[in-house]
C-alpha positions in Angstrom: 68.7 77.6 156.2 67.9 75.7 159.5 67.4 71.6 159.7 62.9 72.0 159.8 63.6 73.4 156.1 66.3 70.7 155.4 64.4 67.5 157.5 61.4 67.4 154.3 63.7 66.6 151.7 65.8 63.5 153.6 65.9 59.6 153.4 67.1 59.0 157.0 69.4 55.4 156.2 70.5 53.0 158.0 71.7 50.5 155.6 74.8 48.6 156.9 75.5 44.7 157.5 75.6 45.4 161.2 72.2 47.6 161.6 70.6 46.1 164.7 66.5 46.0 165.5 68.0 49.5 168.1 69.1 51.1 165.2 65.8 50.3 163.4 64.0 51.7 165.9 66.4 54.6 166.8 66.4 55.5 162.8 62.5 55.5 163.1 62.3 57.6 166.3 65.1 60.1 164.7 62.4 60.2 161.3 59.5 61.4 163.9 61.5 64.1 165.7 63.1 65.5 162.8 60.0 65.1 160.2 62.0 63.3 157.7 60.2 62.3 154.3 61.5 58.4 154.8 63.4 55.9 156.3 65.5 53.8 154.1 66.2 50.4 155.4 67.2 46.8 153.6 64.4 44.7 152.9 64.4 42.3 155.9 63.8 45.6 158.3 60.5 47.0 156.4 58.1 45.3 158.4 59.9 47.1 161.7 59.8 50.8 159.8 56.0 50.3 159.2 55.6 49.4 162.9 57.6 52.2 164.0 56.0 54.4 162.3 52.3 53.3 162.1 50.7 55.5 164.9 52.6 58.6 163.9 51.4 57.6 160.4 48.1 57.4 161.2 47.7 61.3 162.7 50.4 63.4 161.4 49.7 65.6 158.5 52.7 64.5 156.4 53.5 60.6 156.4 56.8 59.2 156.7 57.6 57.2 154.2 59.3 53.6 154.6 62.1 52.9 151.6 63.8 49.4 151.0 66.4 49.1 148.5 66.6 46.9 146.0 68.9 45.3 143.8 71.7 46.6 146.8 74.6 47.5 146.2 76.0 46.2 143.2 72.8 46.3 140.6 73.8 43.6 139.0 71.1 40.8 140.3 69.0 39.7 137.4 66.1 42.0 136.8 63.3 39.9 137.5 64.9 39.2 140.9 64.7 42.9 141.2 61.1 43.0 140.9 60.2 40.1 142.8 62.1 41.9 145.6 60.3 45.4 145.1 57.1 43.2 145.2 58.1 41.6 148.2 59.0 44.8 150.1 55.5 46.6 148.9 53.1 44.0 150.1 55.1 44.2 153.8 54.4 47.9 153.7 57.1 49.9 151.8 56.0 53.4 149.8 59.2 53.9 148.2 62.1 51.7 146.5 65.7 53.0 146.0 66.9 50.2 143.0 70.6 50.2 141.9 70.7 50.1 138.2 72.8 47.6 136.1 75.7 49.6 135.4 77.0 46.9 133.0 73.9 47.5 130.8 74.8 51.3 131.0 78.3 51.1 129.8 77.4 48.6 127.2 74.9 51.6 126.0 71.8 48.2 125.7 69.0 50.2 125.8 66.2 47.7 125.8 67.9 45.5 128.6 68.6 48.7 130.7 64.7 49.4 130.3 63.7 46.4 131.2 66.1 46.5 134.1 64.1 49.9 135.5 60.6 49.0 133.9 60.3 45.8 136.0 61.1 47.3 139.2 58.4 50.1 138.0 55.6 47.8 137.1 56.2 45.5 140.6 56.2 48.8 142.8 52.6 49.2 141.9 52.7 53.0 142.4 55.1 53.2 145.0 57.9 55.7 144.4 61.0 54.5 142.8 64.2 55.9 142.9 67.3 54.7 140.7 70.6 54.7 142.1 73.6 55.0 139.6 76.6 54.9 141.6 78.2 58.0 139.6 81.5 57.8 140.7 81.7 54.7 138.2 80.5 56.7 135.6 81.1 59.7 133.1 78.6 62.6 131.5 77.6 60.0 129.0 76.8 57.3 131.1 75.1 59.9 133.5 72.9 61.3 130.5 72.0 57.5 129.0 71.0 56.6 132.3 68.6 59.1 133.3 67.1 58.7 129.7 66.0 55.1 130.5 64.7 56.3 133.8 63.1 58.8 132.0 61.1 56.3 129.4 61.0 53.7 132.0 58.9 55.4 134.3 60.4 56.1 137.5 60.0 58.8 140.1 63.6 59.9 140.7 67.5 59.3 140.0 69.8 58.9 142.3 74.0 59.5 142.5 75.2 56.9 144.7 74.8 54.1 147.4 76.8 55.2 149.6 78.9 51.8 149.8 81.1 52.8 146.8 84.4 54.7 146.8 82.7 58.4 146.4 79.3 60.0 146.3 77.2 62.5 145.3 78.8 65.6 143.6 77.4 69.3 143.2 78.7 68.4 139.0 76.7 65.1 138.9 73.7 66.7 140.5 74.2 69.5 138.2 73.8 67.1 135.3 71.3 64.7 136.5 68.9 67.9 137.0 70.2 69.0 133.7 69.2 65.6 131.9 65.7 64.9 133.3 64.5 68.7 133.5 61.3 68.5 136.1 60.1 65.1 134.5 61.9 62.9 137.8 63.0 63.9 141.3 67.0 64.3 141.8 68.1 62.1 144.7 71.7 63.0 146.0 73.2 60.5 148.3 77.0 58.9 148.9 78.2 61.7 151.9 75.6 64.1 152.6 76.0 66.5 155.2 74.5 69.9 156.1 76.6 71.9 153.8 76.1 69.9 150.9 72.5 69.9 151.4 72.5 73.4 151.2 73.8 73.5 148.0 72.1 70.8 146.3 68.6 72.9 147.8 69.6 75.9 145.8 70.2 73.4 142.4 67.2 72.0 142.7 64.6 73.9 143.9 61.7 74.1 142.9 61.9 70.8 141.8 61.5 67.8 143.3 64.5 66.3 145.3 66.0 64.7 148.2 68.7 63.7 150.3 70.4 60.6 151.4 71.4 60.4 155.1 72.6 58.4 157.3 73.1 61.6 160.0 70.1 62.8 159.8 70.8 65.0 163.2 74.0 66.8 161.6 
């Protein structure tokens, strides 16, 4: 499978404390030689991704998208804070938010607050894409399945295994079951260590449904 059949499905990241304006831009230029499907960068850096990626935007025959995170890393900011953030990132230009969950509302199994926790974000992003992040090396089958239930009822566009920021990340078993739980109903993001061998994998678990990949080399 070579990297033009691979480069569709991936979120080129650059997420760290240290990013740079450089790495901004070098993520961006990476994005436009590799025809990524998005960027993801923190919130403060959206306004840059548009930039970088207006004029290509503007004639290419598939868009890049720009992706800001939300509710990053830990999930557990209030949920209106959540959506005023998603709100805030949309208006300067973002098409897609990757959202952490609150994985305390998941353990304690509180359905209505773990809805409202995803349903805000949904509502704010005004059509833009949202993708849930679970951090699933925190979590068992159980936790996996409630989760993608209340994304699921809550409206969003994908789920997603990890942050990359947590102690492990995606696995081929918690793909398995995220694909499992939310049939063709959401995307599958997997994310948390991605590299060319994995991708191949999680291709051939997911097609033909919709998925992606979380990247921070998006050139390996």
């Amino acid at each position: 499978l070579a990297m033009s059949a691979v480069a569709p499905l991936i979120d080129h990241t650059a997420l760290k404390q240290t990013t740079s304006l450089s790495d901004v831009q070098t993520l961006c230029a990476e994005a436009r030689q590799y025809q990524f499907a998005a960027v993801c960068v923190a919130p403060c850096w959206v306004p840059v991704a548009v930039a970088e990626l207006a004029q290509h935007n503007l004639t290419a025959a598939t868009k890049i998208g720009v992706a800001s995170v939300i509710g990053f890393p830990h999930g557990n900011s209030l949920s209106v804070v959540k959506a005023f953030e998603t709100s805030a990132v949309v208006k300067l230009g973002a098409t897609e938010v990757d959202m952490v969950i609150n994985l305390s509302l998941v353990k304690s199994r509180d359905v209505e607050g773990a809805l409202e926790d995803v349903g805000l974000v949904v509502a704010a992003a005004e059509g833009a894409l949202v993708k849930v992040i679970f951090e699933t090396v925190f979590m068992d089958a159980e936790d996996i399945k409630f989760a993608c239930d209340i994304c699921v009822r809550a409206g969003a566009s994908f789920v997603k295994t990890s942050t990359g920021f947590a102690s492990g990340g995606a696995t081929i078993a918690d793909v398995r079951l995220m694909r499992e739980c939310v049939g063709n109903q959401l995307g599958v993001k997997a994310s948390g260590g991605i590299r060319f061998c994995f991708c191949l994998c999680c291709c051939l678990l997911m097609v033909p449904h919709s998925q992606r990949l979380g990247n921070c080399a998006g050139d390996g």
